[in-house]
Every structure is written in C-alpha cells, then in structure tokens.
N, C-alpha and C positions, 0 to 999 in steps of 0.2 A: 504494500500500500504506500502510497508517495503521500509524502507530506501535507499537499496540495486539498487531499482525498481527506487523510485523515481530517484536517481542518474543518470541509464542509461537514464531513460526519458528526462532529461535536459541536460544530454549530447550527446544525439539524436538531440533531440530540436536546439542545437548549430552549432554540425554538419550538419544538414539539412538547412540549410542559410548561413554554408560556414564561420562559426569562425574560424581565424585562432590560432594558438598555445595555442590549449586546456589543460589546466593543470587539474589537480582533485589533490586536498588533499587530506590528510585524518587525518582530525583534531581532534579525538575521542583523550581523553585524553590532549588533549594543549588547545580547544576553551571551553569553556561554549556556545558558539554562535550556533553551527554545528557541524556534525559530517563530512558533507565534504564540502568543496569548490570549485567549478568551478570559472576558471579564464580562461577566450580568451577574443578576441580581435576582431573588424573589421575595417574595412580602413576608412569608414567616417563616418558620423552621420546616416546619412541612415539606413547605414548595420546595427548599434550597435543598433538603434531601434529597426532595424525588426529581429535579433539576439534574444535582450531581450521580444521581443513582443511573438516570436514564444516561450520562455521558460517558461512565463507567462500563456499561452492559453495551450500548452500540462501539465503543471504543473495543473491548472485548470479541462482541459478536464481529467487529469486521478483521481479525485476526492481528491487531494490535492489543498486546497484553499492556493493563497499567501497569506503572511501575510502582505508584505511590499517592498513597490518599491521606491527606490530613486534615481533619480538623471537622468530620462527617459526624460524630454524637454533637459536637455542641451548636452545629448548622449556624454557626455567624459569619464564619468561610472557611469554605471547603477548598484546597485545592487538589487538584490532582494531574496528576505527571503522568502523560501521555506521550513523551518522548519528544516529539519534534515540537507538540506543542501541549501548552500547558492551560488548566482552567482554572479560574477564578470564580467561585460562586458564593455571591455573598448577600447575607440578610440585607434587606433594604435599608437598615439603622448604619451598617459599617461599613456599608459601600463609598460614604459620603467621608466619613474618617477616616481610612486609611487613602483613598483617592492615588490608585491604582496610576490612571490616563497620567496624572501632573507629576508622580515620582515617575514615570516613564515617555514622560513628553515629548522627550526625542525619537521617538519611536515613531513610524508615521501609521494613522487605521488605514483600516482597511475597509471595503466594502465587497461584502456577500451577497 
C-alpha cells in the first residue's frame, strides 16, 4: 500500500464517523515521524473512540499493521502511528489547547 493510499484510507476512516475539522499535513521534509498527519476532532469520548477505533480496523483491514496507539481509554487524544502517516484525534475541548496546525505551521495542508 503506498503512502498516498494509506492517507485516503484514514481519512475515509475519519470521515465515515463524522470527524469534525479534518486537517492533513504534509510533513515530508519537517517530521522524521510521518510523512502526513491527520488531525480532527469529535465532540465526546465516544465519538473520539469510535473515530480512532474505525482508523485502527481500516488501517489494519487494508494490510497496514498499527504500530502504536496512545492515549485510547482517556479519549482527549488519541494518537496512532500508522507508519507513513500518523492520526491525531482529539476531544473537541483539547483540540483548541494543544493546537496541532500552529506548532506545525510550516507544514503546508492539504486537501482531500
């Protein structure tokens, strides 16, 4: 699966449970981490589980293994490492505090 691929799939993934204000970087050349970033949001713990839960099982199901999930029981953000690219899913409370887009500003979005 190319990079490319994966990205849509988790931004698929996102969009199909209804994340709100999806971002995508595109970190190639500023992270060693990823090559892109997904950053949304959902309104409670709920949503952010089953947000991250669905990006985990399509990330999986399309024969990219995660590498690494943090921060899934206390749902205020989740990330998870997906290799070339990584997810940000965060309670609508701490999406605004920790403000992902401004500590990585240089980075330019993208559109899907």
């Amino acid at each position: 699966m190319t990079k490319e691929t994966l990205l849509q799939t988790a931004y698929n993934a996102a969009e199909d449970k209804k994340a709100e204000d999806i971002v995508v970087l595109n970190m190639a050349g500023i992270s060693l981490l990823a090559d892109y970033f997904i950053i949304c949001s959902g309104n409670s713990d709920r949503q952010v589980q089953a947000i991250a839960k669905e990006l985990i099982d399509k990330s999986n199901e399309s024969g990219n293994p995660v590498k690494s999930v943090e921060g899934f029981d206390a749902a205020r953000w989740i990330l998870i490492d997906m290799g070339d690219v990584v997810a940000h899913v965060f309670h609508k409370d701490e999406r605004s505090y920790y403000n992902l887009e401004r500590l990585w500003r240089e980075a330019p979005t993208m559109e899907i």
